[in-house]
N, CA, C and O atoms as CSV, one atom per row, in Angstrom:
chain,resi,resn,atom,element,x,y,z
A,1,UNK,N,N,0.836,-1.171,0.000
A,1,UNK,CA,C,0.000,0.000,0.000
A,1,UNK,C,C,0.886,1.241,0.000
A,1,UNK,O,O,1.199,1.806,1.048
A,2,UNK,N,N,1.274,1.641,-1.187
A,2,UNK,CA,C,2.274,3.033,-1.267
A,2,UNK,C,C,1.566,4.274,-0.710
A,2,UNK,O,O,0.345,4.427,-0.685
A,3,UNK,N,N,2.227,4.894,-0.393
A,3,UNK,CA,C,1.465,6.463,-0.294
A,3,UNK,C,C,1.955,7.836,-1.378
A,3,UNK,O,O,2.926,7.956,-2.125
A,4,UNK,N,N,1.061,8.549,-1.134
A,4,UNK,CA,C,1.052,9.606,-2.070
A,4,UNK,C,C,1.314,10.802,-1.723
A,4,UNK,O,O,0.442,11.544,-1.271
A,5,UNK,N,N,2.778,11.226,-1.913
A,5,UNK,CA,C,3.113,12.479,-1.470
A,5,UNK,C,C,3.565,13.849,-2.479
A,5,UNK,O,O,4.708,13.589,-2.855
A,6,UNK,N,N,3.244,14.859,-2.920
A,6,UNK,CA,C,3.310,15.980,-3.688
A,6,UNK,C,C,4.125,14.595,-5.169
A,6,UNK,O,O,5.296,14.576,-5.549
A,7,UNK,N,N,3.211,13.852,-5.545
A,7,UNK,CA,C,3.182,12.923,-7.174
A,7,UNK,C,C,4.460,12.034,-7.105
A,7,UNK,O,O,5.046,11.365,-7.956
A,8,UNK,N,N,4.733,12.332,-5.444
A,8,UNK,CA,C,5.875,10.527,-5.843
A,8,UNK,C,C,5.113,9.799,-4.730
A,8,UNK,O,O,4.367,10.166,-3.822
A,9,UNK,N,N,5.683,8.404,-5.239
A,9,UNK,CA,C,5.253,7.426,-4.896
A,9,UNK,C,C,5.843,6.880,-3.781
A,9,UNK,O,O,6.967,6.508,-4.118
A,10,UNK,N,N,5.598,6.595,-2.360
A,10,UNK,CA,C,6.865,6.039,-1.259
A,10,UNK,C,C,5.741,4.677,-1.646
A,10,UNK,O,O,4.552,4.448,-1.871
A,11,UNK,N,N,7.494,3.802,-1.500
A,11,UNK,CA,C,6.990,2.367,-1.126
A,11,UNK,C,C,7.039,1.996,0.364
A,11,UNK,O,O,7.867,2.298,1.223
A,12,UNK,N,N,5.719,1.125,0.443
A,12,UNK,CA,C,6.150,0.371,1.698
A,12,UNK,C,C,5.922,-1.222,1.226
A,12,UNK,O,O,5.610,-1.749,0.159
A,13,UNK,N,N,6.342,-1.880,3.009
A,13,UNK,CA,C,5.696,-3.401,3.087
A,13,UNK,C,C,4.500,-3.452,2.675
A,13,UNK,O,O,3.843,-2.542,2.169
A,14,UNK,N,N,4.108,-4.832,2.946
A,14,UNK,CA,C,2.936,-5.277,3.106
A,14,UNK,C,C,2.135,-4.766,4.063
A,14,UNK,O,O,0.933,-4.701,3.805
A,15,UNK,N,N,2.589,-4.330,5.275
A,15,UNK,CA,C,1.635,-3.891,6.658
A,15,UNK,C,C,2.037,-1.904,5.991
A,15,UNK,O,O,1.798,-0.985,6.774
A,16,UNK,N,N,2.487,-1.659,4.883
A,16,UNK,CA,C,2.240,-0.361,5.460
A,16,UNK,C,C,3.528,0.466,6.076
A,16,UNK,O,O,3.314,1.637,6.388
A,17,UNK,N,N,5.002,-0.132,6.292
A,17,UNK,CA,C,5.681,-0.068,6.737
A,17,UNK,C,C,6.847,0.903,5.868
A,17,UNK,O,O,7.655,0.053,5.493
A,18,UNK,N,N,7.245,1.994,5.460
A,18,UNK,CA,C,8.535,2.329,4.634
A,18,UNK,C,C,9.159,1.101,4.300
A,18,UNK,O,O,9.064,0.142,5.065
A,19,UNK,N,N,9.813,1.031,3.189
A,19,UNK,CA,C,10.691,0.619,2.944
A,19,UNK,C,C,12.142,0.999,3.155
A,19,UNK,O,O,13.123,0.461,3.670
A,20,UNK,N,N,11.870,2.190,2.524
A,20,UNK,CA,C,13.205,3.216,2.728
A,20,UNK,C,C,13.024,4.224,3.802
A,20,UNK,O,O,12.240,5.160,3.648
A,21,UNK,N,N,13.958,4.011,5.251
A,21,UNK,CA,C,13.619,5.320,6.058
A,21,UNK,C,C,14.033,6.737,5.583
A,21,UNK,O,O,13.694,7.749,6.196
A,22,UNK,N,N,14.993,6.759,4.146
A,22,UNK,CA,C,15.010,8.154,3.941
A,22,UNK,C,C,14.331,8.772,3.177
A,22,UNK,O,O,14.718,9.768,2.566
A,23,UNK,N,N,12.922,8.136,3.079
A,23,UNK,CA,C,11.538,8.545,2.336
A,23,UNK,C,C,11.038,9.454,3.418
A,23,UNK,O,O,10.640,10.505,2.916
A,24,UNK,N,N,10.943,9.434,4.440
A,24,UNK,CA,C,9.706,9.288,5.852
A,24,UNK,C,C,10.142,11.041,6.060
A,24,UNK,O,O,11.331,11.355,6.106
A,25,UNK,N,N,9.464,11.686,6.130
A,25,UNK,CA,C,9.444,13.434,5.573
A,25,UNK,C,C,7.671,13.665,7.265
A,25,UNK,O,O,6.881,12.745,7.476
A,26,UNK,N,N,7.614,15.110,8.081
A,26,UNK,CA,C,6.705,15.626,8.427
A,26,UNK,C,C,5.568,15.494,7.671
A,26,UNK,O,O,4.542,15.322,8.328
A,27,UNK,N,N,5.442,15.528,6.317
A,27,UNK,CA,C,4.657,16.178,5.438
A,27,UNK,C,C,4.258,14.496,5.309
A,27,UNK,O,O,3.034,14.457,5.440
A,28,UNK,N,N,4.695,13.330,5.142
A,28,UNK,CA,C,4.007,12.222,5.316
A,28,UNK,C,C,3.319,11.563,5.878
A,28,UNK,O,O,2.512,10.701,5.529
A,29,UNK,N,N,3.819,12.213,7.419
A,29,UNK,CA,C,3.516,11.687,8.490
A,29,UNK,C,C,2.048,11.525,8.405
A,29,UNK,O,O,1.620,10.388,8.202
A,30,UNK,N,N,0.967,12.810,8.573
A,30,UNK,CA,C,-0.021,12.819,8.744
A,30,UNK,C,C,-1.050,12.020,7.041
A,30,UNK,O,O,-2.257,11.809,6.927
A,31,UNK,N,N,-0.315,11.865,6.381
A,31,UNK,CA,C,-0.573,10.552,5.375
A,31,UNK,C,C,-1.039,9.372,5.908
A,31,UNK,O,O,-2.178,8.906,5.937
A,32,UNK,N,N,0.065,8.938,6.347
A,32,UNK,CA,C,0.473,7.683,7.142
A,32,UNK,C,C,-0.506,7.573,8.025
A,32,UNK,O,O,-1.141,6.528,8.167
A,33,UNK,N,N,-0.742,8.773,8.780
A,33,UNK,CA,C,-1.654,8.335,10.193
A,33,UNK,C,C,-3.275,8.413,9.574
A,33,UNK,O,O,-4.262,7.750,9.890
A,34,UNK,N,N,-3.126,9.387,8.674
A,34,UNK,CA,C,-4.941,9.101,8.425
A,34,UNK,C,C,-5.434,7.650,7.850
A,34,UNK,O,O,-6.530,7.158,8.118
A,35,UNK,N,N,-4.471,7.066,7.038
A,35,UNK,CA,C,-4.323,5.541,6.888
A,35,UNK,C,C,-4.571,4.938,7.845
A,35,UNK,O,O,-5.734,4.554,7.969
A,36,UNK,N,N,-3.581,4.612,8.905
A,36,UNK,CA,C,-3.916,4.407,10.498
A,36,UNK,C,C,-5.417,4.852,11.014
A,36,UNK,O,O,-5.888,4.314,12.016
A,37,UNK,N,N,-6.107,5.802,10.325
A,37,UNK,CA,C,-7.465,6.108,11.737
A,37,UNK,C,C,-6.722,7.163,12.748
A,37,UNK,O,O,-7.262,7.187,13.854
A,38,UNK,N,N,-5.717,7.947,12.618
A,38,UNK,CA,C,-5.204,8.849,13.207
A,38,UNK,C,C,-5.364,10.167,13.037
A,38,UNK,O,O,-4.390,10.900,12.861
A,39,UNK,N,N,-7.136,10.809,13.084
A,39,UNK,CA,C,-7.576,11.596,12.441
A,39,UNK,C,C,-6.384,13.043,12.567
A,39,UNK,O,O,-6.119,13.865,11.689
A,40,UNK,N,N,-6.042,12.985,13.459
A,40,UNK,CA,C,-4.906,14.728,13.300
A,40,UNK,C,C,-3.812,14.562,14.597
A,40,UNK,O,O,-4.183,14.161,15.700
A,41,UNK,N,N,-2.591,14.887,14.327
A,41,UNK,CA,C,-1.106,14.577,15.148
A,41,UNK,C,C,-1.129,16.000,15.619
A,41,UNK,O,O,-1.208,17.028,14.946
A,42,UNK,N,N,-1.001,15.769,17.535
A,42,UNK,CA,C,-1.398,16.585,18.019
A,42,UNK,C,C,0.448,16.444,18.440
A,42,UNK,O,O,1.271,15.665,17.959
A,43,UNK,N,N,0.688,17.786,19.762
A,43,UNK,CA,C,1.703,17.811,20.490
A,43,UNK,C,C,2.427,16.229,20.633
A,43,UNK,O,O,3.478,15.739,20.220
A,44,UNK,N,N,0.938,15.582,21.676
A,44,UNK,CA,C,1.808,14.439,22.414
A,44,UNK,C,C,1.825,13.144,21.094
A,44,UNK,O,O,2.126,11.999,21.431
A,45,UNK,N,N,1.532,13.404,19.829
A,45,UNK,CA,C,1.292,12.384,18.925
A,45,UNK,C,C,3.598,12.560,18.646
A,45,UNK,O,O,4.500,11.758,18.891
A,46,UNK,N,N,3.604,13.655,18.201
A,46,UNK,CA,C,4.750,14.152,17.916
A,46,UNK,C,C,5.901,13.520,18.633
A,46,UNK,O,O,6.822,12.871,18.137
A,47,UNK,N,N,5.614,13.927,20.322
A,47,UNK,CA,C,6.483,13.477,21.143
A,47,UNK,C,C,6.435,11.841,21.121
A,47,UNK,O,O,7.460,11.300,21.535
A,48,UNK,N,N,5.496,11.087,20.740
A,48,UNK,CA,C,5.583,10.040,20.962
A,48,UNK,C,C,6.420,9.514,19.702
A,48,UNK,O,O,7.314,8.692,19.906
A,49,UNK,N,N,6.141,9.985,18.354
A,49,UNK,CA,C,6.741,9.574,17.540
A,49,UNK,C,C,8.319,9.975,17.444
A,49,UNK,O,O,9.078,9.090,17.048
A,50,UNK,N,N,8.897,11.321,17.797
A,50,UNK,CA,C,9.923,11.572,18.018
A,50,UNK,C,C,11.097,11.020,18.756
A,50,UNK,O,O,12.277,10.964,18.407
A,51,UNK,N,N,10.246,10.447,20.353
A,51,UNK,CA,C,10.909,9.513,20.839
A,51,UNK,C,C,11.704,8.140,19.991
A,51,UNK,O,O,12.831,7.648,19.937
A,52,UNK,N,N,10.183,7.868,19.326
A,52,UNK,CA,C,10.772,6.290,18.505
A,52,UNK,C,C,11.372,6.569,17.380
A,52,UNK,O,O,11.310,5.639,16.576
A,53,UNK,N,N,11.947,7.526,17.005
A,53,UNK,CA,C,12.756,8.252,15.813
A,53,UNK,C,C,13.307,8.151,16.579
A,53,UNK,O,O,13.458,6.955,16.829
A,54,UNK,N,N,13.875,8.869,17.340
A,54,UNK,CA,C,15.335,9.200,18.059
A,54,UNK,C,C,16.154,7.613,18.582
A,54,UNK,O,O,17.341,7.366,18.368
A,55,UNK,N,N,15.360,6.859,19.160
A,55,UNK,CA,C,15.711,5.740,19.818
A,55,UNK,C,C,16.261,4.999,18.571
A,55,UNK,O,O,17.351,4.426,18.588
A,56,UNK,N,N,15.470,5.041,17.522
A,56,UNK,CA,C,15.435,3.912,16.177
A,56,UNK,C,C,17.304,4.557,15.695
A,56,UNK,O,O,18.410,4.022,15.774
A,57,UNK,N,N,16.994,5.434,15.384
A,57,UNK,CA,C,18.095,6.356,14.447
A,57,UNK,C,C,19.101,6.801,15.395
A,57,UNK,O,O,20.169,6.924,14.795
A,58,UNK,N,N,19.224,7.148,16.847
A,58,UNK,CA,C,20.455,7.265,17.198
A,58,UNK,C,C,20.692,6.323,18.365
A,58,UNK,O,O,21.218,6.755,19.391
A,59,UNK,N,N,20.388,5.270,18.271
A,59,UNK,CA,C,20.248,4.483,19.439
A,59,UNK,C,C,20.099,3.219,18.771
A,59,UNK,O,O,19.101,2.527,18.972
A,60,UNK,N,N,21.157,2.815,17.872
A,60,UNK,CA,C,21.348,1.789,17.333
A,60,UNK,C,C,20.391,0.700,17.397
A,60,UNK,O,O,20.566,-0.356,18.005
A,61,UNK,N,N,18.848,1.199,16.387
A,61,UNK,CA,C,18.232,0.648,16.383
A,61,UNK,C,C,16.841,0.088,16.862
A,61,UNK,O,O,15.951,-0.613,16.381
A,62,UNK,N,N,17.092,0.747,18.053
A,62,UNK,CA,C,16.240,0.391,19.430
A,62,UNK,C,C,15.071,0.940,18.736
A,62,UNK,O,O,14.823,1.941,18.064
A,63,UNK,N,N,14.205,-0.505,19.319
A,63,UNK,CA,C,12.318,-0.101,19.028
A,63,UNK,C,C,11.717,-0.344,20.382
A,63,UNK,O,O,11.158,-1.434,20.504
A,64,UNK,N,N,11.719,0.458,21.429
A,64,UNK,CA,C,11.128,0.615,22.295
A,64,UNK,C,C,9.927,0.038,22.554
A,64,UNK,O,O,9.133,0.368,21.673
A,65,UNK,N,N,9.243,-0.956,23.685
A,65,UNK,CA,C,8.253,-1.450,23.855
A,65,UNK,C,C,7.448,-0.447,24.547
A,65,UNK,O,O,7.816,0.714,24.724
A,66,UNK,N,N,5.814,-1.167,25.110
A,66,UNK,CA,C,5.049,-0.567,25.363
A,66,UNK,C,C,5.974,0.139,26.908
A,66,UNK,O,O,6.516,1.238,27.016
A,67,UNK,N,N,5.889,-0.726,27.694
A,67,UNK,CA,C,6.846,-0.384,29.080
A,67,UNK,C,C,7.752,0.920,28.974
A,67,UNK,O,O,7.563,1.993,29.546
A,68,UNK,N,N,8.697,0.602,28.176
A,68,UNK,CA,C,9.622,1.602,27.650
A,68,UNK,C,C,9.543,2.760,27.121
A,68,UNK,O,O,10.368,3.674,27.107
A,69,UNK,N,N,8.090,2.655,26.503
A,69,UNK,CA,C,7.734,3.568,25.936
A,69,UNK,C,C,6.625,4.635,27.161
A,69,UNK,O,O,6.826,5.844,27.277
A,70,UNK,N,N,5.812,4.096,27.741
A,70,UNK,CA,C,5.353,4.876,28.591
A,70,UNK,C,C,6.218,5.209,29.708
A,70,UNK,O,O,5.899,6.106,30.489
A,71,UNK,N,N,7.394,4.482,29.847
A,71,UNK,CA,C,8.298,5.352,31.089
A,71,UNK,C,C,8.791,6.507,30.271
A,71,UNK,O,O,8.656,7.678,30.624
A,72,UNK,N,N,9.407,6.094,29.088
A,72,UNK,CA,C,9.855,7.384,28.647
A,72,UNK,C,C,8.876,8.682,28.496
A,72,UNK,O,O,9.343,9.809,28.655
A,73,UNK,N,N,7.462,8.472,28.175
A,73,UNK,CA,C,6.410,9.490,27.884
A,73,UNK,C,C,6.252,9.901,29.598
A,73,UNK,O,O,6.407,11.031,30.059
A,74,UNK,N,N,6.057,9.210,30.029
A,74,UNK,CA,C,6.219,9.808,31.932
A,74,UNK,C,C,6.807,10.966,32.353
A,74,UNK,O,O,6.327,11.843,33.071
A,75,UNK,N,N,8.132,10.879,31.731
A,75,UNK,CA,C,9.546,11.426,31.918
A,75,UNK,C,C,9.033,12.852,30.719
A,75,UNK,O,O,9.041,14.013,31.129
A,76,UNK,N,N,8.676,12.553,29.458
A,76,UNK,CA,C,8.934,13.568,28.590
A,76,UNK,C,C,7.436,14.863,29.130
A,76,UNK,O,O,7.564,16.088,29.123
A,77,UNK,N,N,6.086,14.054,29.561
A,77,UNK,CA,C,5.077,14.720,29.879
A,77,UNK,C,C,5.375,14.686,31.444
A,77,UNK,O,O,4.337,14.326,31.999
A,78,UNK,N,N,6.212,14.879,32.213
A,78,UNK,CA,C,6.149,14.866,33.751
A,78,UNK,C,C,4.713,14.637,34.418
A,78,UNK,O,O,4.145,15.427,35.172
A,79,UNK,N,N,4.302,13.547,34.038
A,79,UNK,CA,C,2.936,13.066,34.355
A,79,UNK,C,C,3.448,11.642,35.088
A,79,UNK,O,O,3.502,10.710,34.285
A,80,UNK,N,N,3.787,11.343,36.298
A,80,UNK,CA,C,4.235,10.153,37.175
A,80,UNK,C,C,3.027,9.320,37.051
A,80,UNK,O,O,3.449,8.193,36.791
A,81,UNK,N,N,1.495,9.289,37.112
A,81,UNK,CA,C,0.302,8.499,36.932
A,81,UNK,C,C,0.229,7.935,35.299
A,81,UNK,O,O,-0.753,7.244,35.027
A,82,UNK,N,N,0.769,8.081,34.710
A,82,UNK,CA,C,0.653,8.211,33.083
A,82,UNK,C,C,0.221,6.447,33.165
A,82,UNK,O,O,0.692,5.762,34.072
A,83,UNK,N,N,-0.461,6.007,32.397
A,83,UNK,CA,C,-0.816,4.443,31.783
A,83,UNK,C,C,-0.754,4.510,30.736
A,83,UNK,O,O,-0.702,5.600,30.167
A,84,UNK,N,N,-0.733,3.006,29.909
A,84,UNK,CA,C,-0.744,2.907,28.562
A,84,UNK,C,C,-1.685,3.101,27.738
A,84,UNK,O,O,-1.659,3.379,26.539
A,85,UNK,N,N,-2.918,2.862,28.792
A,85,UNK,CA,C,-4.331,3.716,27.972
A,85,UNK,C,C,-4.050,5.224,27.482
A,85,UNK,O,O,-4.271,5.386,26.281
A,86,UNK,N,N,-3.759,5.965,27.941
A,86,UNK,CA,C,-3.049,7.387,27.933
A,86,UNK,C,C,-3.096,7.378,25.887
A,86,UNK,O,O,-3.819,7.970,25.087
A,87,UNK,N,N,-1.670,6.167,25.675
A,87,UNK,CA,C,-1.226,6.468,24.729
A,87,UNK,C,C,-1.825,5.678,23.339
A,87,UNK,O,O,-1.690,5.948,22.146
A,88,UNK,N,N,-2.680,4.380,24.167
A,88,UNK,CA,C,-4.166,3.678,23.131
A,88,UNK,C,C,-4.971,5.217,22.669
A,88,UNK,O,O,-5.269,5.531,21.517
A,89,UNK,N,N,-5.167,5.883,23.684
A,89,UNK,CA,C,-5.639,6.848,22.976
A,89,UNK,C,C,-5.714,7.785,21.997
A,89,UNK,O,O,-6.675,8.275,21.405
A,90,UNK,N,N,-3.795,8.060,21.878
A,90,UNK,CA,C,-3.562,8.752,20.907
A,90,UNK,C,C,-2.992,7.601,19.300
A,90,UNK,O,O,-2.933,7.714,18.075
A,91,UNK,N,N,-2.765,6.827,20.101
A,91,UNK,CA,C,-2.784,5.686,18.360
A,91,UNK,C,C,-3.375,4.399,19.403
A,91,UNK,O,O,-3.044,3.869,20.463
A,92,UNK,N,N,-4.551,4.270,18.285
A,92,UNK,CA,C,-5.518,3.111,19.403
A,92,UNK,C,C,-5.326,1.792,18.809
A,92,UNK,O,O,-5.693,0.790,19.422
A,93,UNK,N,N,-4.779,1.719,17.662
A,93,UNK,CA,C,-4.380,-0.263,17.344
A,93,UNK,C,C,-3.166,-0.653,18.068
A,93,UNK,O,O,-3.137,-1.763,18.599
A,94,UNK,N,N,-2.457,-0.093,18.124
A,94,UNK,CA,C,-0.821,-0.564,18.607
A,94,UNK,C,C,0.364,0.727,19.265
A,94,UNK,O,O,1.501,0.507,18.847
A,95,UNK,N,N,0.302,1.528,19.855
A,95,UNK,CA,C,1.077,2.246,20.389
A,95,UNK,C,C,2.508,2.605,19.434
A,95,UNK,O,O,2.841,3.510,18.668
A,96,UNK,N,N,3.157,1.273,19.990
A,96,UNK,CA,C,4.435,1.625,19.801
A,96,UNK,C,C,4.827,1.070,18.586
A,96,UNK,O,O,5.966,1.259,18.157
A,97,UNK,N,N,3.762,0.212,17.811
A,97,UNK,CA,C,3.811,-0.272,16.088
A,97,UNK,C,C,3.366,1.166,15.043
A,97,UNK,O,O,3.872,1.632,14.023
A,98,UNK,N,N,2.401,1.479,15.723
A,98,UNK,CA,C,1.611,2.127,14.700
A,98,UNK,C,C,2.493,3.743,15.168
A,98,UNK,O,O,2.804,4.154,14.051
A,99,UNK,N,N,2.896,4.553,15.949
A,99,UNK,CA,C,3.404,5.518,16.242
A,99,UNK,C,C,5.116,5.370,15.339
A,99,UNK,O,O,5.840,6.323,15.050
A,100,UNK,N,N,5.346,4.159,15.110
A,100,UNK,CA,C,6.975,3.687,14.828
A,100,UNK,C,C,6.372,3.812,12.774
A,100,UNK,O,O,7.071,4.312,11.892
A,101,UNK,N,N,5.114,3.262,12.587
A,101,UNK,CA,C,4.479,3.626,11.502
A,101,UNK,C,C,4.937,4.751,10.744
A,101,UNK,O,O,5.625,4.776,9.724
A,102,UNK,N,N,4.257,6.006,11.660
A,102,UNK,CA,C,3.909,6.988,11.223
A,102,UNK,C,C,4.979,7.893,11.129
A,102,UNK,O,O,4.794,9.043,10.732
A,103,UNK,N,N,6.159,7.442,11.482
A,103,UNK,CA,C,7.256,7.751,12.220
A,103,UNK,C,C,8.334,7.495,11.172
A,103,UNK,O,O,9.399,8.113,11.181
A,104,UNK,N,N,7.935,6.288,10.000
A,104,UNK,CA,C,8.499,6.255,8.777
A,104,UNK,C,C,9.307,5.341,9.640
A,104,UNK,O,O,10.446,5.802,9.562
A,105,UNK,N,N,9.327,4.591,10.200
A,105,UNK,CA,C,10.420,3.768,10.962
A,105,UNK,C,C,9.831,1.945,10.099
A,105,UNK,O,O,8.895,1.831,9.308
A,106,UNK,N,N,10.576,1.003,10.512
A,106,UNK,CA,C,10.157,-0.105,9.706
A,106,UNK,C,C,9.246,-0.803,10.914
A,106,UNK,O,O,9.004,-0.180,11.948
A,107,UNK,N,N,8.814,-2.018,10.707
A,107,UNK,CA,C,8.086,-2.944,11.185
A,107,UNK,C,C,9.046,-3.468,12.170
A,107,UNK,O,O,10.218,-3.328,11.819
A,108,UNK,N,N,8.856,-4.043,13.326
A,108,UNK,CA,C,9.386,-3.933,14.618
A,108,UNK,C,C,9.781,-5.869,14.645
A,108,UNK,O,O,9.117,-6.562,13.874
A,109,UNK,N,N,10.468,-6.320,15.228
A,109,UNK,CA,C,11.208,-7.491,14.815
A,109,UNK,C,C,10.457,-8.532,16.180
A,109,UNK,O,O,10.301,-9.751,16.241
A,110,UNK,N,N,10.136,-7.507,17.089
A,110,UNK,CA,C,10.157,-8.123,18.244
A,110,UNK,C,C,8.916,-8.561,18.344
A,110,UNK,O,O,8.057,-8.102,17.591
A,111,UNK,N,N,8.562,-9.679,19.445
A,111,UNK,CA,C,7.090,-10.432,19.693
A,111,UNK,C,C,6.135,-9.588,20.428
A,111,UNK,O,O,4.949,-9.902,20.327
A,112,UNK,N,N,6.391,-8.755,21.019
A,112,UNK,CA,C,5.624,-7.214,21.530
A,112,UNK,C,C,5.389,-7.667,22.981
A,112,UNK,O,O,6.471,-8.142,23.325
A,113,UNK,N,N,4.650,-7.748,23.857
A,113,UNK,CA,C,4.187,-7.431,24.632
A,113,UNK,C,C,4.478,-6.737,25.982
A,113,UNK,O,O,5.701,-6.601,25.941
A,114,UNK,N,N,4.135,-6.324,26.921
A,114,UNK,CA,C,3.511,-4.641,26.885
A,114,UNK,C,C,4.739,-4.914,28.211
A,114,UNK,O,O,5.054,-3.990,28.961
């Protein structure tokens, strides 16, 4: 399922995934997420995806789980009560798949759970 950005074509996987991370541009992002059911990328959509950019790309790789991922959002929103519902909310199929999505990052290797 490619997407369509100002008449080029990005490829992805089968799930939707980049192929190439040096396709994955702001201006896609919100592509990507309306695909997803991610009607509009707010502040904390950003921070969440930024995190899993940063981790992926300077952190040799790292795809952060659910755990990992809400300690780090804890830390970035100084919200100590924070849950993972929090962040179902802002991407409601998969958190840290579908945010790593939108994020132009690839499909995640690992067996997931939370």
């Amino acid at each position: 399922m490619p997407y369509e950005l100002n008449g080029k074509t990005i490829e992805t996987d089968a799930n939707g995934f980049l192929l190439n991370l040096d396709d994955w541009s702001e201006e896609l992002a919100p592509i990507i997420a309306q695909a997803e059911d991610v009607p509009e990328l707010t502040e904390k959509h950003w921070d969440v995806i930024n995190y899993l950019r940063d981790q992926y790309i300077n952190n040799g790789g790292n795809q952060p789980n659910m755990r990992n991922l809400v300690k780090a959002m804890k830390e970035v929103w100084d919200d100590s009560s924070l849950e993972a519902k929090a962040l179902y909310a802002l991407f409601p199929h998969n958190p840290d798949k579908e945010a790593s999505k939108i994020g132009g990052l690839p499909d995640t290797k690992r067996k997931g759970g939370y």
